[in-house]
C-alpha positions as a LaTeX table, in Angstrom:
\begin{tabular}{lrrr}
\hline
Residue & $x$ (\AA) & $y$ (\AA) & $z$ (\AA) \\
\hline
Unk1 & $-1.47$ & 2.76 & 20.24 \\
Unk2 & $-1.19$ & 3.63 & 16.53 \\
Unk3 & 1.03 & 6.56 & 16.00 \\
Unk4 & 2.01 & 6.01 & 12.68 \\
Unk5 & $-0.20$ & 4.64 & 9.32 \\
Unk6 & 1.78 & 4.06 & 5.85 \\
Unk7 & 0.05 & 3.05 & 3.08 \\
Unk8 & 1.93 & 1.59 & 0.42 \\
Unk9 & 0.50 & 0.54 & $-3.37$ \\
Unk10 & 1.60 & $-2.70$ & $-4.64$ \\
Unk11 & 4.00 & $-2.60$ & $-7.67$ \\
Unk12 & 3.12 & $-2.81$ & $-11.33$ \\
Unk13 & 0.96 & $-5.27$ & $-13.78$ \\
Unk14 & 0.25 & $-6.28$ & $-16.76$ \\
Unk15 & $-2.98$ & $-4.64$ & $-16.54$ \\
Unk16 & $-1.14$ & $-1.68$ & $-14.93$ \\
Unk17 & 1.10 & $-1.52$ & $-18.43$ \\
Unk18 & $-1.70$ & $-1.98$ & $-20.77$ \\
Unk19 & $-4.01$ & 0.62 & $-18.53$ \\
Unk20 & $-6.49$ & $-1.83$ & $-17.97$ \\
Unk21 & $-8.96$ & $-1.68$ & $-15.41$ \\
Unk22 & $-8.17$ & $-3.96$ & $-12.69$ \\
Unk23 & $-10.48$ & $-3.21$ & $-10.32$ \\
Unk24 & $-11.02$ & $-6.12$ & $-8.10$ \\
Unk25 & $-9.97$ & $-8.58$ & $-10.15$ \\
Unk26 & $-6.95$ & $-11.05$ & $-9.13$ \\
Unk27 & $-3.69$ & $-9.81$ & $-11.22$ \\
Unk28 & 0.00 & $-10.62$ & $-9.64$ \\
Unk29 & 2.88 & $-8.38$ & $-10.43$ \\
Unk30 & 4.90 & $-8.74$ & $-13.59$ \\
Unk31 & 8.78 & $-8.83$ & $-13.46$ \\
Unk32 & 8.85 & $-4.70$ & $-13.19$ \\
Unk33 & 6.38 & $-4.39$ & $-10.94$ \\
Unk34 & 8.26 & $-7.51$ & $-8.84$ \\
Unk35 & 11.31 & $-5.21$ & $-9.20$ \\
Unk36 & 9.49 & $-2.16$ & $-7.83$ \\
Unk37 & 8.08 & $-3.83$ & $-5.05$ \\
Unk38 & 11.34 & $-5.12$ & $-4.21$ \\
Unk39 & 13.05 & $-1.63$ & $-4.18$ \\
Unk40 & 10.18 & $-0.10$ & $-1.83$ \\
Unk41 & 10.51 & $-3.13$ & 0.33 \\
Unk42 & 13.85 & $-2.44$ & 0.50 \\
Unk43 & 13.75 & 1.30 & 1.35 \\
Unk44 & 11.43 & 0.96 & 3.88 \\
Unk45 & 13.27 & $-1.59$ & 5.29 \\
Unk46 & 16.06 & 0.66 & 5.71 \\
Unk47 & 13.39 & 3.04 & 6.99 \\
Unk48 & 12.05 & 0.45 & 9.98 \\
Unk49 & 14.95 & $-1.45$ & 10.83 \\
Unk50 & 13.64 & $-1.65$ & 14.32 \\
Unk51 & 10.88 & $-3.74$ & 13.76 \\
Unk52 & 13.33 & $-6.68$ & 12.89 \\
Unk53 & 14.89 & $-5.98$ & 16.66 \\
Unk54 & 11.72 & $-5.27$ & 17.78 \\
Unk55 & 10.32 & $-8.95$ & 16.53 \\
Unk56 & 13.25 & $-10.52$ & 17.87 \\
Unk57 & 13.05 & $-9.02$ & 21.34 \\
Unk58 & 9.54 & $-10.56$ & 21.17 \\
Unk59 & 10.65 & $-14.01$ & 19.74 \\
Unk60 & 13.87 & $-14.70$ & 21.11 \\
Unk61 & 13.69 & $-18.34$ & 18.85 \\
Unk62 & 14.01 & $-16.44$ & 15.63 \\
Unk63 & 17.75 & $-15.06$ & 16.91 \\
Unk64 & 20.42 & $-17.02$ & 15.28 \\
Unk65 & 22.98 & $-18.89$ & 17.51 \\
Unk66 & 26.20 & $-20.19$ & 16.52 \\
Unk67 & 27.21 & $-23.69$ & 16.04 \\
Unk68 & 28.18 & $-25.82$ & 19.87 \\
Unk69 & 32.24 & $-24.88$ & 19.52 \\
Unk70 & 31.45 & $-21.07$ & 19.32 \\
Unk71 & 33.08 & $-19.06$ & 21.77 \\
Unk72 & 29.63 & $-17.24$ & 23.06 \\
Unk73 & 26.36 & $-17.28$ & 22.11 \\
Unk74 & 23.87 & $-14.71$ & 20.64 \\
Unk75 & 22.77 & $-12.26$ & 23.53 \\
Unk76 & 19.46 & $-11.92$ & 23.20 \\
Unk77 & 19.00 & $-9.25$ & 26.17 \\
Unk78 & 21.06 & $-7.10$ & 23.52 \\
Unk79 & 17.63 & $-7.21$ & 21.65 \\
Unk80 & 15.52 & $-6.87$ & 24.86 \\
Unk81 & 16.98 & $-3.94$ & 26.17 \\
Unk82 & 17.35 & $-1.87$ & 22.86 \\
Unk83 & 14.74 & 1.07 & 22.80 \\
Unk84 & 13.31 & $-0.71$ & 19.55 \\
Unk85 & 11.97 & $-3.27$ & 21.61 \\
Unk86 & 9.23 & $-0.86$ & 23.22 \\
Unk87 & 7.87 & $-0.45$ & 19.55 \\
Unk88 & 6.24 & $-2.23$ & 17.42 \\
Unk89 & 5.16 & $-2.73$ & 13.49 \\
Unk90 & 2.44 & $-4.52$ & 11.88 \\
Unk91 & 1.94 & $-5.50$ & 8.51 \\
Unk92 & $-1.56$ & $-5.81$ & 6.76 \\
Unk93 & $-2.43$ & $-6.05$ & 2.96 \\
Unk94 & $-5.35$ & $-6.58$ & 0.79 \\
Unk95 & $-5.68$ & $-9.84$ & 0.30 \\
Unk96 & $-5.10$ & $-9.48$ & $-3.98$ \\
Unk97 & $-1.96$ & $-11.45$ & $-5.01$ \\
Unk98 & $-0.14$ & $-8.47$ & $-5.82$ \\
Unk99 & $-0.77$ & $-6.69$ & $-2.90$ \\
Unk100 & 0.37 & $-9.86$ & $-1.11$ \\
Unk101 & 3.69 & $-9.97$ & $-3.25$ \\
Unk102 & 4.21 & $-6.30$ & $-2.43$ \\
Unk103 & 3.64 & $-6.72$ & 0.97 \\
Unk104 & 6.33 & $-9.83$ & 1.54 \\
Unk105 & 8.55 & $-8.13$ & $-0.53$ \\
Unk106 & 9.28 & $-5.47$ & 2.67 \\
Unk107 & 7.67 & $-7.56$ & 5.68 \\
Unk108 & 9.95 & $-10.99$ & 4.47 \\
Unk109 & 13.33 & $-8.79$ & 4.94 \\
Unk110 & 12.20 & $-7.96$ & 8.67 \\
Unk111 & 10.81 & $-11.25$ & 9.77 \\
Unk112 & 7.29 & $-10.01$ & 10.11 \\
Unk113 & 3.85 & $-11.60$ & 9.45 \\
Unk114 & 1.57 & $-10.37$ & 7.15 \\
Unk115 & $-2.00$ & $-10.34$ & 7.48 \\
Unk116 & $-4.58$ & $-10.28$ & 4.81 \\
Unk117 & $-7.81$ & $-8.31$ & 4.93 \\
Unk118 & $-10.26$ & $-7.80$ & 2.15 \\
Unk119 & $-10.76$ & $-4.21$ & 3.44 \\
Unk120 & $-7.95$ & $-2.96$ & 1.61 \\
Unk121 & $-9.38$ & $-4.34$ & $-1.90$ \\
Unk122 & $-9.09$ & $-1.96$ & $-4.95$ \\
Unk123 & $-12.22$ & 0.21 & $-5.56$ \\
Unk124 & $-14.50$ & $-2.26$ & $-7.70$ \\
Unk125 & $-14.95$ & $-1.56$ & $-11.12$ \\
Unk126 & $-17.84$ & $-3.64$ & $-11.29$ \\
Unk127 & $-18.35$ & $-4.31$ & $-15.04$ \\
Unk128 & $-15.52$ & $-2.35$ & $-16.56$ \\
Unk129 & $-12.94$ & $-4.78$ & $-14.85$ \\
Unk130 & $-10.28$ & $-5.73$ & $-17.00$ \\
Unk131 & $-11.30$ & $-2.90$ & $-20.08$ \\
Unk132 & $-8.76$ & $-0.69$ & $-21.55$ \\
Unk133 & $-10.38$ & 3.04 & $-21.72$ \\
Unk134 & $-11.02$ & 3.18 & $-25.09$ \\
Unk135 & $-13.20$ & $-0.25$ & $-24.97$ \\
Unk136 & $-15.33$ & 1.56 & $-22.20$ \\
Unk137 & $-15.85$ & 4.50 & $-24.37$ \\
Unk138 & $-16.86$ & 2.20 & $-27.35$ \\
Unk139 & $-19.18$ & 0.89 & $-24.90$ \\
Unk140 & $-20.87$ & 4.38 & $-23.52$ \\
Unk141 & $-18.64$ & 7.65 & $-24.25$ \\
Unk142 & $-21.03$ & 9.29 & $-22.20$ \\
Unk143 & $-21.09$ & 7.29 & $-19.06$ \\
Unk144 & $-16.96$ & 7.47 & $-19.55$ \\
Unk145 & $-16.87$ & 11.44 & $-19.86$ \\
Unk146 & $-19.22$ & 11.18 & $-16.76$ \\
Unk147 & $-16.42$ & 9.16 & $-14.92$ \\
Unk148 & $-13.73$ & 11.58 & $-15.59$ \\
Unk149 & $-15.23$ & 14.51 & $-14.57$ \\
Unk150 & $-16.51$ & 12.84 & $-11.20$ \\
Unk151 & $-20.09$ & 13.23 & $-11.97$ \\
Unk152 & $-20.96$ & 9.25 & $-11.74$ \\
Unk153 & $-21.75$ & 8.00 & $-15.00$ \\
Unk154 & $-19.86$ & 4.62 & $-13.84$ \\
Unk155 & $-22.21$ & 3.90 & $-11.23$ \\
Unk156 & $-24.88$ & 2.36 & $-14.00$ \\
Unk157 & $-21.88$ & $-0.14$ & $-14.46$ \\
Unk158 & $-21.73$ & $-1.59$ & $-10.96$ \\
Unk159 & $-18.71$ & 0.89 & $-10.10$ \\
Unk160 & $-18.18$ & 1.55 & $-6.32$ \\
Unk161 & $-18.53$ & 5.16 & $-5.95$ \\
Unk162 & $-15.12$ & 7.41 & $-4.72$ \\
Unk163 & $-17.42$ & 7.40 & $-1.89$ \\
Unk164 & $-17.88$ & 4.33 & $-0.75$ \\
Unk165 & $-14.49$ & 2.84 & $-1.58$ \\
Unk166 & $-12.95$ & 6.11 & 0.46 \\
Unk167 & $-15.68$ & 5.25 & 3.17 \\
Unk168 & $-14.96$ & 1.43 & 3.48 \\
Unk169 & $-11.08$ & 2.11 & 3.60 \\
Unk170 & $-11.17$ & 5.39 & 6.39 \\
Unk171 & $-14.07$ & 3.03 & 8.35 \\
Unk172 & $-11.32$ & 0.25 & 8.35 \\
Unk173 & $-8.25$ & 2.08 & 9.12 \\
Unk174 & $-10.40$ & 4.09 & 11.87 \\
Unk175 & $-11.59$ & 0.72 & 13.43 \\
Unk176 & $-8.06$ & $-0.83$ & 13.63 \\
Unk177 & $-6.04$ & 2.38 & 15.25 \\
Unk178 & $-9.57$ & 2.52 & 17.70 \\
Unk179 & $-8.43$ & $-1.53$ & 18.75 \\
Unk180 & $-5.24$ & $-0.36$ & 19.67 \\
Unk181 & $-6.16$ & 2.87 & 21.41 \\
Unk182 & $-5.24$ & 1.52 & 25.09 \\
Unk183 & $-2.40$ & $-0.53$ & 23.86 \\
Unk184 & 0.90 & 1.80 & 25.56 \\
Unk185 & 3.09 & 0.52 & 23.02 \\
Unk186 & 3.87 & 3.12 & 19.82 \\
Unk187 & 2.71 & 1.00 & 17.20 \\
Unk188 & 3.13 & 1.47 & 12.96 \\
Unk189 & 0.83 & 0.26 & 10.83 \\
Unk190 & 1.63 & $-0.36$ & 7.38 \\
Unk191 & $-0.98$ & $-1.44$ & 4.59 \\
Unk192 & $-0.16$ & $-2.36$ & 1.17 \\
Unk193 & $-2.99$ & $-2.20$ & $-0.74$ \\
Unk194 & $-4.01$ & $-0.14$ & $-4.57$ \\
Unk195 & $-4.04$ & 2.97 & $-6.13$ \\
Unk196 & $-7.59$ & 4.52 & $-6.12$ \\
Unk197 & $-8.31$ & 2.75 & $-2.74$ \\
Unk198 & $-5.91$ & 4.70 & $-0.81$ \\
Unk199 & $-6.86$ & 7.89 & $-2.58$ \\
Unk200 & $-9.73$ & 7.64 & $-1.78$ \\
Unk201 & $-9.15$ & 6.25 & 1.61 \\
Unk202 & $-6.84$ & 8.89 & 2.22 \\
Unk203 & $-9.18$ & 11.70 & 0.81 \\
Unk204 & $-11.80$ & 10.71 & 3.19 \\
Unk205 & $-9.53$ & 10.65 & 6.62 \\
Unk206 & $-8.82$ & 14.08 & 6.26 \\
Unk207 & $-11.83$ & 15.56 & 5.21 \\
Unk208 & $-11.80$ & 15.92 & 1.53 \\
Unk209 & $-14.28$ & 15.17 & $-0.87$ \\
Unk210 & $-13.14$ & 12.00 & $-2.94$ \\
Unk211 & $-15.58$ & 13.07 & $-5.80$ \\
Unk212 & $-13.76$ & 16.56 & $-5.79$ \\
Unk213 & $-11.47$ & 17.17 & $-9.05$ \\
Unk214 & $-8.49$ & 19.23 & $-7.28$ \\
Unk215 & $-7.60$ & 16.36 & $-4.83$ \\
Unk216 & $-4.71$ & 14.30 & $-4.66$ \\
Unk217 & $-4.17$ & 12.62 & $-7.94$ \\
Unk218 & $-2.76$ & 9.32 & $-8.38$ \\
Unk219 & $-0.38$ & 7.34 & $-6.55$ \\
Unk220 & 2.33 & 5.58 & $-8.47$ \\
Unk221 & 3.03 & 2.08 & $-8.72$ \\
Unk222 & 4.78 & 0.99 & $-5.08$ \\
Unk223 & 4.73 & 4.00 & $-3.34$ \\
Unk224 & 3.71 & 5.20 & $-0.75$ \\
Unk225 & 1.49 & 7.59 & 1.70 \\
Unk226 & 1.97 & 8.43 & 5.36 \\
Unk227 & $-0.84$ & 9.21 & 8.15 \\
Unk228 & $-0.67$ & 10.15 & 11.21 \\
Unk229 & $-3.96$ & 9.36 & 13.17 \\
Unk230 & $-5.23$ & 11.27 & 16.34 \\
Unk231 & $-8.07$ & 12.62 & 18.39 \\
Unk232 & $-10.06$ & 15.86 & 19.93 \\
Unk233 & $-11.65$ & 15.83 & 23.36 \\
Unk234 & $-14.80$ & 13.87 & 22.99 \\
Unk235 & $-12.60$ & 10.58 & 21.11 \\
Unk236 & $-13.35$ & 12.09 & 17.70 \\
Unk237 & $-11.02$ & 10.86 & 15.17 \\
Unk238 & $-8.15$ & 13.00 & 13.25 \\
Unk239 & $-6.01$ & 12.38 & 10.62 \\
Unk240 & $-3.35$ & 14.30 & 9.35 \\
Unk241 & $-1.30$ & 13.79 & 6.14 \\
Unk242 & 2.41 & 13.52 & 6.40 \\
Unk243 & 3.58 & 12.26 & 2.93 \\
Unk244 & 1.91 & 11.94 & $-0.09$ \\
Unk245 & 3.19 & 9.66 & $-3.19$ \\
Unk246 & 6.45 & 9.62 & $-2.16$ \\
Unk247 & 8.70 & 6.35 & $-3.59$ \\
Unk248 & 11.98 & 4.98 & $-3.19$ \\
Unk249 & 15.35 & 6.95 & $-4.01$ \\
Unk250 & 16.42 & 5.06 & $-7.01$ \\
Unk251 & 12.76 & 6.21 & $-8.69$ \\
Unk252 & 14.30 & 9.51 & $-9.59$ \\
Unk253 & 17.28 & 7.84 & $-10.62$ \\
Unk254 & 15.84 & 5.42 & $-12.73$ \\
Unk255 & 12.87 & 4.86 & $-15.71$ \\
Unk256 & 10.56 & 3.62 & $-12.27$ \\
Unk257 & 7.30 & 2.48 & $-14.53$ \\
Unk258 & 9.72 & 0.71 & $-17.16$ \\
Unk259 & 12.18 & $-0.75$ & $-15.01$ \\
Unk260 & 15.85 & $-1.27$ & $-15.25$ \\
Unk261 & 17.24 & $-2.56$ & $-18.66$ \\
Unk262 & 18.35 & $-5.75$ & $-17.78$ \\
Unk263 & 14.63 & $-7.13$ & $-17.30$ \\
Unk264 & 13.13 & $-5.31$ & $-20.77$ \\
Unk265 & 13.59 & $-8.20$ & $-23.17$ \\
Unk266 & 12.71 & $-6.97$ & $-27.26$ \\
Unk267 & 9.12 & $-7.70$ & $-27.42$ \\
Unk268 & 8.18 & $-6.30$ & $-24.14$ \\
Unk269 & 5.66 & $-3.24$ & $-23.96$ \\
Unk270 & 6.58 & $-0.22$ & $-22.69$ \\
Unk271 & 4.99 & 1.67 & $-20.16$ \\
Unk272 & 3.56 & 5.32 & $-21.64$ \\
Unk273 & 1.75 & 7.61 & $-19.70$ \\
Unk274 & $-2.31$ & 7.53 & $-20.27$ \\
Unk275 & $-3.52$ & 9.94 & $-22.37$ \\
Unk276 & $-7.67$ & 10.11 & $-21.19$ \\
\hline
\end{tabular}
């Protein structure tokens, strides 16, 4: 069974710097937000260490054996017997290039597969993809006030509602712990996928509106949220929140939306926070 949901935003853009839209459409990460994704991957890495064991305990071909004059080979009932082996971890992402890159960037350290479902795609903007704010409020200041102050002006635009993009993301994450429900093995699920979509997604799982103004805010680029799914009597669903936004150590350390120095050449943009 599913015991244990992460959620994990891919890493930055170049729509992501110049607070564009991106909605839906098909942006892959720029050398910062490669460099974030890279530094998550590699903290939760750290974090899930088991899962390589674990995936080698299932796949005894991908242990590496030494050359024919060695004095022993790999023992691969080390691997068997460890208490990793009786877990598991599976990787999913939306199938958006960045969320793909994001995804590799932690499942490629531990040997795992990743699998791509269209599920986890962004909330659509419909036709306000790609627009910076102040284009859409050239376009209808009205229907943009409306937006902020979650009272649906976007939806004239082809928007998905907070709604139905929370809705399509809880009904997916529901579906997938309910396959595994008779499965004995503990099982972690991690999904890299975007910003609004797991706010929403996770708004929805655990009862709160997604339209409501005091939720959870915004997730930053590569970081993460953790679940932890379960049930009444009766099989109804439950979901409680165990971390929210959290990132890797070196984010406090560092300037996490602009990156380290050594990849900021002279005429790059930097990253400022949006003022609405």
């Amino acid at each position: 069974m599913i015991t244990e949901v992460m959620l994990v935003r891919h890493g930055r853009t170049s729509y992501n710097l110049a607070h564009r839209l991106q909605g839906q459409i098909d942006v892959p990460l720029d050398i910062v937000g490669q460099w974030q994704a890279d530094q998550t991957g590699y903290e939760l890495a750290r974090r899930f260490y088991w899962a390589k064991v674990s995936r080698i305990a299932r796949h005894p071909e991908l242990l590496a054996q030494p050359g024919p004059d060695a004095a022993e080979r790999s023992d691969i009932d080390e691997y068997r017997s460890a208490p990793a082996a009786r877990r598991s971890l599976i990787v999913m992402s939306s199938d958006l290039f960045r969320a793909q890159q994001t995804a590799h960037a932690f499942a490629d350290l531990l040997g795992l597969p990743v699998t791509l479902d269209a599920r986890f795609r962004e909330r659509s903007f419909g036709r306000w993809e790609g627009l910076t704010r102040p284009e859409i409020r050239q376009i209808d200041d009205a229907a943009y006030r409306s937006w902020r102050a979650h009272t649906g002006g976007e939806l004239r635009y082809g928007v998905e509602s907070r709604v139905d993009c929370g809705r399509r993301g809880a009904d997916a994450l529901n579906a997938i712990v309910t396959s595994y429900a008779n499965d004995p093995e503990e099982t972690t699920l991690v999904v890299v996928s975007h910003g609004s979509w797991i706010v929403a997604t996770v708004e929805t799982l655990v009862g709160m509106n997604p339209d409501g103004l005091n939720n959870l805010g915004a997730m930053r680029n590569a970081f993460w949220s953790r679940l932890t799914p379960g049930s009444r009597p009766g099989g109804n669903r439950t979901w409680s929140l165990d971390e929210f936004n959290t990132g890797p150590q070196i984010a406090g350390l560092i300037d996490w939306e602009n990156g380290p120095a050594e990849l900021r050449h002279e005429s790059m943009t930097e990253w400022k926070p949006l003022i609405q």
